[in-house]
N, CA, C and O atoms as CSV, one atom per row, in Angstrom:
chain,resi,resn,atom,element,x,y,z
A,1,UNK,N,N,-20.723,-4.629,-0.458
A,1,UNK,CA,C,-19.692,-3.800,0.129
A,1,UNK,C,C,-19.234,-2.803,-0.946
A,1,UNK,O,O,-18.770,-3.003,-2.069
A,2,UNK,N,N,-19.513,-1.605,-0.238
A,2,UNK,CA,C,-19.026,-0.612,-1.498
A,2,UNK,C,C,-17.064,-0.724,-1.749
A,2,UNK,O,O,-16.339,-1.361,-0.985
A,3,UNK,N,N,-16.732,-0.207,-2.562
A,3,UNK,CA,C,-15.320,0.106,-3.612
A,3,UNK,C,C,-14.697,0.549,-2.145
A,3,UNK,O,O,-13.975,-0.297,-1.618
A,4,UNK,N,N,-14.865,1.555,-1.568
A,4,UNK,CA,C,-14.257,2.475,-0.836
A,4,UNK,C,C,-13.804,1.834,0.402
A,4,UNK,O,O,-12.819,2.050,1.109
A,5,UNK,N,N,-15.018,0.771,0.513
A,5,UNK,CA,C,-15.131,-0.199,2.159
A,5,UNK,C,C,-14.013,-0.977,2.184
A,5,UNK,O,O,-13.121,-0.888,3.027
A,6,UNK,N,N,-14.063,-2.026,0.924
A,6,UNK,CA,C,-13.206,-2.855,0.249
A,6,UNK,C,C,-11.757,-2.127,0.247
A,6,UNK,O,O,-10.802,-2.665,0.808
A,7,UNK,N,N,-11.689,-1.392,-0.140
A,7,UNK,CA,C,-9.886,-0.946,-0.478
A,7,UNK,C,C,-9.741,-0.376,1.010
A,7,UNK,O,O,-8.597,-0.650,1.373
A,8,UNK,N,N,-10.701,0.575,2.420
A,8,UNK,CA,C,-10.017,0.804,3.662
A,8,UNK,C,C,-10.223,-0.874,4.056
A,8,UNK,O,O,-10.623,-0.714,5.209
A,9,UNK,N,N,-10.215,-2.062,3.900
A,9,UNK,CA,C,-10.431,-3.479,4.859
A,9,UNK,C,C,-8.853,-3.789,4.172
A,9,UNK,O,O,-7.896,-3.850,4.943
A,10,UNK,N,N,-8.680,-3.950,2.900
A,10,UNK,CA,C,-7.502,-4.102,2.122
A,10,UNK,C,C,-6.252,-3.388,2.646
A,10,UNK,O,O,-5.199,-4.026,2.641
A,11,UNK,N,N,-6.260,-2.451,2.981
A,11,UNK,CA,C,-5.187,-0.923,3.292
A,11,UNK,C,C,-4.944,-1.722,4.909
A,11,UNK,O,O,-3.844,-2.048,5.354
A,12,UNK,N,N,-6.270,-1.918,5.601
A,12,UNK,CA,C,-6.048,-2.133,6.900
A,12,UNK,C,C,-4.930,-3.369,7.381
A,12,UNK,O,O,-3.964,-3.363,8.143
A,13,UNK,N,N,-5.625,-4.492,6.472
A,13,UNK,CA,C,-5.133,-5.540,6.497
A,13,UNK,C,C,-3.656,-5.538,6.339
A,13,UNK,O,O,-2.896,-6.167,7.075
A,14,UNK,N,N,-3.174,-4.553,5.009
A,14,UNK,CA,C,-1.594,-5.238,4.375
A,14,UNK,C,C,-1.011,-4.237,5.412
A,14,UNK,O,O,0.215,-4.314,5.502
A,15,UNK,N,N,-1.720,-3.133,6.372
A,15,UNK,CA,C,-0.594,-1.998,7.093
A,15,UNK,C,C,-0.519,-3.652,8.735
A,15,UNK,O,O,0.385,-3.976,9.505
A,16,UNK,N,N,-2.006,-4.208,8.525
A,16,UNK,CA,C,-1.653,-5.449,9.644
A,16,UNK,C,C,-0.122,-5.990,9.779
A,16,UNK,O,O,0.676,-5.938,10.715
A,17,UNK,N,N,-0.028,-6.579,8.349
A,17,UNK,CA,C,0.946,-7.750,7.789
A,17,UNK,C,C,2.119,-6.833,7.789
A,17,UNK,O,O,2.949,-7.327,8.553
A,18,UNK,N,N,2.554,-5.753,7.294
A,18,UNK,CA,C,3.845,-4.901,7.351
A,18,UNK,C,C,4.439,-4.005,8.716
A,18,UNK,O,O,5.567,-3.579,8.961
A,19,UNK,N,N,3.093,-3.924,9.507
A,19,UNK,CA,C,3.525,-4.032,11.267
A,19,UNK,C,C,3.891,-4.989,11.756
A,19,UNK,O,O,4.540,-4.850,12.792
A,20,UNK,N,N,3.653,-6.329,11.259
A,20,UNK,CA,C,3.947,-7.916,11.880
A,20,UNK,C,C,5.430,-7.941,11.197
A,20,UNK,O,O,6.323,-8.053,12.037
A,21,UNK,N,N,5.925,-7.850,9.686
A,21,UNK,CA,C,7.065,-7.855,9.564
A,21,UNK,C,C,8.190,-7.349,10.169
A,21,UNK,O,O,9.289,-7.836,10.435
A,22,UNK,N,N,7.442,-5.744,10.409
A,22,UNK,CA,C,8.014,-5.115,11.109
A,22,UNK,C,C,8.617,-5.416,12.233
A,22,UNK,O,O,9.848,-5.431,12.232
A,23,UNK,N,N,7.975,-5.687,13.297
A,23,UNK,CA,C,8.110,-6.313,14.238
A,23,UNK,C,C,9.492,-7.528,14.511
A,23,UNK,O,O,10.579,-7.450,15.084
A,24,UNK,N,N,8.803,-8.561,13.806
A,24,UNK,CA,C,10.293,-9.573,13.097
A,24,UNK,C,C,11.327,-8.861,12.795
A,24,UNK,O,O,12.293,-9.257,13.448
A,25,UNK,N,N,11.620,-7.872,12.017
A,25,UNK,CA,C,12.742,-6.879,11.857
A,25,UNK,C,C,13.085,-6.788,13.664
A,25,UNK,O,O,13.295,-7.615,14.551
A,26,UNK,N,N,13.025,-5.798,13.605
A,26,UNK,CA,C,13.243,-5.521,15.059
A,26,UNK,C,C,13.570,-6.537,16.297
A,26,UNK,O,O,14.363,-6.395,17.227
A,27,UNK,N,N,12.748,-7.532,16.007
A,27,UNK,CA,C,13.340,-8.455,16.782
A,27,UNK,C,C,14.356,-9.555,16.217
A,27,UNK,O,O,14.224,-10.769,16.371
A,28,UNK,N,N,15.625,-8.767,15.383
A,28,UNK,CA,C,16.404,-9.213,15.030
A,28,UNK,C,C,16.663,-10.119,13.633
A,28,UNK,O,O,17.791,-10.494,13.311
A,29,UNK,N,N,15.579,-10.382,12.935
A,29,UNK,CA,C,15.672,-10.927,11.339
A,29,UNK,C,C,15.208,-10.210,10.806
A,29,UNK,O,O,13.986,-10.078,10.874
A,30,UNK,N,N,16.353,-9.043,9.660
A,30,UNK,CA,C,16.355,-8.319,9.069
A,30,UNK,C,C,15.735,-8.410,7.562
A,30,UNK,O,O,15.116,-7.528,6.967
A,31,UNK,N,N,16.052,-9.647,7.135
A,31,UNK,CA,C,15.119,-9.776,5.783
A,31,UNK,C,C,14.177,-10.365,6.360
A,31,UNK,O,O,14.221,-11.445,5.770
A,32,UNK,N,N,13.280,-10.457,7.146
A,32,UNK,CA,C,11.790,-11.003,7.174
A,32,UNK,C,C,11.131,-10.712,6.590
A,32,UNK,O,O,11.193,-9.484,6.533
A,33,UNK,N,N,9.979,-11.289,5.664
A,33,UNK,CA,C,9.409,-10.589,4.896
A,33,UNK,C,C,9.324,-9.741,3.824
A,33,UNK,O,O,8.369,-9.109,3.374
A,34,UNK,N,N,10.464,-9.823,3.484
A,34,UNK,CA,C,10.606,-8.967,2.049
A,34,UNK,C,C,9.562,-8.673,1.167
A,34,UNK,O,O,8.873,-7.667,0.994
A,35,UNK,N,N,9.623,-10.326,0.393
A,35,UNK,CA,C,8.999,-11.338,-0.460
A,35,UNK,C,C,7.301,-10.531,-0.608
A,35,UNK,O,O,6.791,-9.963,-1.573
A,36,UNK,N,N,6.708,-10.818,0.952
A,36,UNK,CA,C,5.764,-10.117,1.294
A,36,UNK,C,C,5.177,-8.629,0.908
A,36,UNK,O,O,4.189,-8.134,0.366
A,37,UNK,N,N,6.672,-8.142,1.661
A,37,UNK,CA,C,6.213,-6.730,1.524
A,37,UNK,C,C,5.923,-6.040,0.321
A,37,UNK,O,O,4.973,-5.287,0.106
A,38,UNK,N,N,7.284,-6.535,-0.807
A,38,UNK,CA,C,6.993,-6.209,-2.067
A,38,UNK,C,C,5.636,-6.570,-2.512
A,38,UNK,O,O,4.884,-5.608,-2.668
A,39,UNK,N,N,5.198,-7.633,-2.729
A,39,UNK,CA,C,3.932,-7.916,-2.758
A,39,UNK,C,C,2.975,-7.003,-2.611
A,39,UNK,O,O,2.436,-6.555,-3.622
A,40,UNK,N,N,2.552,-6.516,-1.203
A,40,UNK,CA,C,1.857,-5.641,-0.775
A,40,UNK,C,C,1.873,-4.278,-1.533
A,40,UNK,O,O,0.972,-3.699,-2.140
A,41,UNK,N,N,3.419,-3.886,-1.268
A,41,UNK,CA,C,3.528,-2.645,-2.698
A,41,UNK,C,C,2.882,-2.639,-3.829
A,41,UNK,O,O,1.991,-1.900,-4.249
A,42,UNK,N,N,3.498,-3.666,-4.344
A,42,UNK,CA,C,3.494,-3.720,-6.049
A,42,UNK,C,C,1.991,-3.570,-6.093
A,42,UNK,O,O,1.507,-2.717,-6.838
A,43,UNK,N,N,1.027,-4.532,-5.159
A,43,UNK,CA,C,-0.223,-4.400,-5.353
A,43,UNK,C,C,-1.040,-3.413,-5.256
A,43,UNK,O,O,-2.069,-3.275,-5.918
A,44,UNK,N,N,-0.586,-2.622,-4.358
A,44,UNK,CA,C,-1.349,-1.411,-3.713
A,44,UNK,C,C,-1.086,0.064,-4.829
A,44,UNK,O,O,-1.844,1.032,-4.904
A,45,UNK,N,N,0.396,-0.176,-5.726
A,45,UNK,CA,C,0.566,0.441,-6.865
A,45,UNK,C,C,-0.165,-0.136,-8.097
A,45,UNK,O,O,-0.580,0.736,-8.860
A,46,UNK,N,N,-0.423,-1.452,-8.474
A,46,UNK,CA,C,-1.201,-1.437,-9.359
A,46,UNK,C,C,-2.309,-1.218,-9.203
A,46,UNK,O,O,-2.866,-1.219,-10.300
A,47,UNK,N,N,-3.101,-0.982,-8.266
A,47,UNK,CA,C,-4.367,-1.025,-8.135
A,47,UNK,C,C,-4.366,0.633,-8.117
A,47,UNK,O,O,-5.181,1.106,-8.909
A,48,UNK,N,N,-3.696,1.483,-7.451
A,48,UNK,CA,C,-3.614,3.143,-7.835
A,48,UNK,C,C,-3.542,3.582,-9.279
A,48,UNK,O,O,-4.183,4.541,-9.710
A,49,UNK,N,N,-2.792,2.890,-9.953
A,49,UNK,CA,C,-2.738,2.856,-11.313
A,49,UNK,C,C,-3.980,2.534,-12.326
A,49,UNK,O,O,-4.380,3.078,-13.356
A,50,UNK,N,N,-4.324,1.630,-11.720
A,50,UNK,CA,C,-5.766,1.318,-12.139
A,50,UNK,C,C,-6.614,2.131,-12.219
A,50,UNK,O,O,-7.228,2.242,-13.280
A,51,UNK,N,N,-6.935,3.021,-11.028
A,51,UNK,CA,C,-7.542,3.963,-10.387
A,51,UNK,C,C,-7.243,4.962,-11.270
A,51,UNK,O,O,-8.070,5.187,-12.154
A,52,UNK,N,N,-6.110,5.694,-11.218
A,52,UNK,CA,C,-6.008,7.152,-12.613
A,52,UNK,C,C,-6.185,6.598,-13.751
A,52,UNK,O,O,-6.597,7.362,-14.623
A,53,UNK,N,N,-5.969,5.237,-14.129
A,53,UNK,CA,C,-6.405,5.144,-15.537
A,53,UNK,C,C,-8.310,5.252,-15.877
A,53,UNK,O,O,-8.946,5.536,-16.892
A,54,UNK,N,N,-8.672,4.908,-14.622
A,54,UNK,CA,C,-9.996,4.866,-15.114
A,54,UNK,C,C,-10.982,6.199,-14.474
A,54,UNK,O,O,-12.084,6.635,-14.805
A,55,UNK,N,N,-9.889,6.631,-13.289
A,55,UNK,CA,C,-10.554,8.238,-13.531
A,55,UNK,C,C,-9.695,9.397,-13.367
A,55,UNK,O,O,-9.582,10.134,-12.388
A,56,UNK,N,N,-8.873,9.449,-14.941
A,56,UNK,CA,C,-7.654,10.626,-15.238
A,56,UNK,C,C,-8.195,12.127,-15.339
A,56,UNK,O,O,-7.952,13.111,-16.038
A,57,UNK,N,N,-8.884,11.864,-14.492
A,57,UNK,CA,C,-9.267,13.898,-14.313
A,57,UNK,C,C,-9.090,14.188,-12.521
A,57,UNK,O,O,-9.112,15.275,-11.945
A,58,UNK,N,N,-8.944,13.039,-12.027
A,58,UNK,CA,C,-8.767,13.486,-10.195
A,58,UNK,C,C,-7.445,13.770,-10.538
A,58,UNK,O,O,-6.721,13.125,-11.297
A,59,UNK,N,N,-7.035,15.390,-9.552
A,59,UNK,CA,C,-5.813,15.782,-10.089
A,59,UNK,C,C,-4.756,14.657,-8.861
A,59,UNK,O,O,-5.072,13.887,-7.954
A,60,UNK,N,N,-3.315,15.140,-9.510
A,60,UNK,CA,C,-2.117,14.733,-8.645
A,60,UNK,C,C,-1.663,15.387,-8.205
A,60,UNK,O,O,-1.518,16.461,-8.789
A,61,UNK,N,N,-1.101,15.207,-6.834
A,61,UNK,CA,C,-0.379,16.421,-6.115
A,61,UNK,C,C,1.323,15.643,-6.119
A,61,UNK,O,O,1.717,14.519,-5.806
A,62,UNK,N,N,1.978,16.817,-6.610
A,62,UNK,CA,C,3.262,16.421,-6.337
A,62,UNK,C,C,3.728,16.874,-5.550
A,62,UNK,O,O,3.172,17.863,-5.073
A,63,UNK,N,N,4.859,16.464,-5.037
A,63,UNK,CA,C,5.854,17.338,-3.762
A,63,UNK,C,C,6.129,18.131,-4.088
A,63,UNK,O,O,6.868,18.497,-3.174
A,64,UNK,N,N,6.169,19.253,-5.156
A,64,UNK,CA,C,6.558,20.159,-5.062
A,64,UNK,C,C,4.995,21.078,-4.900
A,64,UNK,O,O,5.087,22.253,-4.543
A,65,UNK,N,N,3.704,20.530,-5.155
A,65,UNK,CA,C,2.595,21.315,-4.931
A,65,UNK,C,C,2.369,21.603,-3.236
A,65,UNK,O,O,1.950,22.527,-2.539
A,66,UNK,N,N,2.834,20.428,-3.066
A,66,UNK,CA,C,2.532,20.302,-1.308
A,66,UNK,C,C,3.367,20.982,-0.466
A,66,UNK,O,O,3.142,21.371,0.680
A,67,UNK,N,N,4.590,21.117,-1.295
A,67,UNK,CA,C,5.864,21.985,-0.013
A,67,UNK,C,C,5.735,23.366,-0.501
A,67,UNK,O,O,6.377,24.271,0.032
């Protein structure tokens, strides 16, 4: 499985799990899932991080390039 396959099955999965929290929210338990969600973050930021460290020439767009 290529890099690219792996991280859209990964992406798919944790947007799965943060629609399911979601959900629980809404149906009235407001901290559901926190614990989780951070999780999902933190991971999905270290692994981006990972990513510019090992290829720091793909540029960054900031909000102010984009607006």
């Amino acid at each position: 499985m290529s890099r690219r396959q792996e991280l859209k099955e990964r992406l798919e999965n944790g947007l799965r799990i943060l629609e399911a929290i979601d959900r629980r929210r809404a149906a009235g338990y407001p901290g559901a899932g926190w614990a989780i969600e951070r999780r999902i973050v933190d991971r999905e930021l270290r692994e981006l991080e990972r990513e510019w460290a090992t290829h720091p020439t793909v540029p960054l767009r900031t909000l102010a390039e984009e607006g």
